[in-house]
Steps between C-alpha positions, in 0.01 A plus 500: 500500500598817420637794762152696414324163544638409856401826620136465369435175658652634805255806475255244429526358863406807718221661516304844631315492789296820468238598251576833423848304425280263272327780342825673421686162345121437329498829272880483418406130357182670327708780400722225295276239378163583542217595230154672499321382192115458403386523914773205508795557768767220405870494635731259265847424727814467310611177680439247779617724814329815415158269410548345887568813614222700338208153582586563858478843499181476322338250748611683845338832401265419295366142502566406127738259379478588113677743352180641263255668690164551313247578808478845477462511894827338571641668213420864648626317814845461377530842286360684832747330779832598241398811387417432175128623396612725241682214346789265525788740469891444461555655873396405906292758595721724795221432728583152543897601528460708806709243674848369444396130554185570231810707278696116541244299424380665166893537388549091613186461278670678218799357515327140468300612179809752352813426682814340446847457612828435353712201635687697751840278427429701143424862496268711713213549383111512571167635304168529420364492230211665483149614348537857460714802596251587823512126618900575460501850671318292791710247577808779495291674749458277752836326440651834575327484877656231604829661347550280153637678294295413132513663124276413205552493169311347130583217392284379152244715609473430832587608844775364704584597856831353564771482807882475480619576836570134689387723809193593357396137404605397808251749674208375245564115572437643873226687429292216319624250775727270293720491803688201391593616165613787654729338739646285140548868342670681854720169486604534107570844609739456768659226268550713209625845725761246692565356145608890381670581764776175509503631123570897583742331717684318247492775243664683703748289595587429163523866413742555786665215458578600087553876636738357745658275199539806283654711743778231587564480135528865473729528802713166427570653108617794653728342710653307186537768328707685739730179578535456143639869451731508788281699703438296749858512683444858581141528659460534881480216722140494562414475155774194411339337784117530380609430145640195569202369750292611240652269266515275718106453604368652152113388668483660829281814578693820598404489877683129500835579287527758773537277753758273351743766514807486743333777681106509408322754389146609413305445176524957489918450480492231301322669242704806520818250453359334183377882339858573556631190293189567252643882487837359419456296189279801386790678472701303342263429260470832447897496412528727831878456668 
């Protein structure tokens, strides 16, 4: 089973407790999949969990286990309790989202008809796809309560509200109660920031490690060159001595060929001692006396 899939069935086994909750959950499945035809109120699920889903709802508030209501009493019944006597509309009316457990329940609903989310070992990435720009503009809304942060956009003509941030998905999976997939997705998380880290680690190792390499090179040509032009015999003591260490332990870090000297010094003189040699073959480079 898909990521999406797991989180569904999990939905799937929890339910709301309080009407006004039921109501709220009711109209966002209404707003998705239901039609007002010919007197003729009919819902038509998309698959086996939102068709469970949608039968109990159904039979707890109203009595009815299909899912095409042609009394007209039960039928004004239904329309009346949601909100919906003008018509079946795209949105939850904002008198059933006074609450933020009524706000959850309609966006859990949505997410069961609309939503979907990428395998988190993948990308990150959730949406909804949805029936119209002001079912879209909805769902932004109260996804920006609980502090998702949500964009839309068209895709072949129709409306998409999609998340990227893994925080934000995170906060979704919380808000619709898929508290196991959530715990998979904080999990992945961890792995993947640990995994980037032991990688910024070795990067920069490596880098240092070649800077270091490069340096030595520098430094140990340097030396060469002044040996090789007789220049060597005359420099100062100090600078024989870190010459030859250095060519000795062409690996080492500054701060350690410091302290193989006769009398150890910091990784400050130790640079100044190697600038010197560096400053030397310049010259002579140069053709300087």
């Amino acid at each position: 089973m898909s990521f999406t899939g797991d989180i569904k069935k999990e939905i799937l086994g929890h339910e709301n407790a309080a009407r006004h909750c039921l109501l709220a959950e009711t109209a966002a499945y209404l707003s998705c999949l239901g039609n007002l035809d010919d007197g003729k109120l009919s819902i038509v699920p998309e698959n086996d969990q939102v068709s469970e889903r949608i039968a109990s709802l159904f039979f707890k508030l109203y009595g009815v286990k299909s899912f095409e209501i042609t009394d007209e009493t039960k039928r004004l019944e239904i329309l009346h309790s949601v909100k919906m006597t003008e018509g079946i509309g795209d949105t939850v009316s904002a008198v059933l989202l006074k609450m933020s457990c009524c706000r959850r329940a309609a966006l859990t609903a949505w997410f069961m008809c609309m939503g979907s989310i990428s395998d988190p070992k993948k990308n990150y990435h959730c949406e909804f796809a949805c029936r119209s720009e002001a079912q879209a503009q909805q769902i932004i809304e109260l996804l920006s309560d609980f502090d998702v942060s949500a964009h839309s956009m068209i895709r072949k003509g129709r409306s998409v509200v999609y998340i990227k941030e893994s925080e934000s998905i995170a906060e979704l999976l919380n808000i619709v109660g898929a508290h196991v997939a959530l715990m998979d997705l904080e999990n992945l998380r961890i792995e993947k920031e640990l995994r980037n880290d032991v990688n910024r680690a070795v990067n920069c190792d490596t880098a240092n490690a070649r800077k270091l390499a490069d340096a030595s090179s520098r430094q140990i040509e340097d030396i060469r060159l002044l040996m090789d032009n007789g220049a060597f015999a005359s420099l100062p003591d100090g600078l024989k001595e870190i010459a030859s260490v250095r060519l000795e332990n062409p690996y080492v870090s500054l701060e350690e060929l410091g302290k193989l000297l006769d009398q150890p010094i910091g990784k400050s003189g130790v640079n100044h001692r190697l600038r010197k040699l560096s400053e030397a073959a310049d010259k002579l480079r140069k053709g300087d006396s």
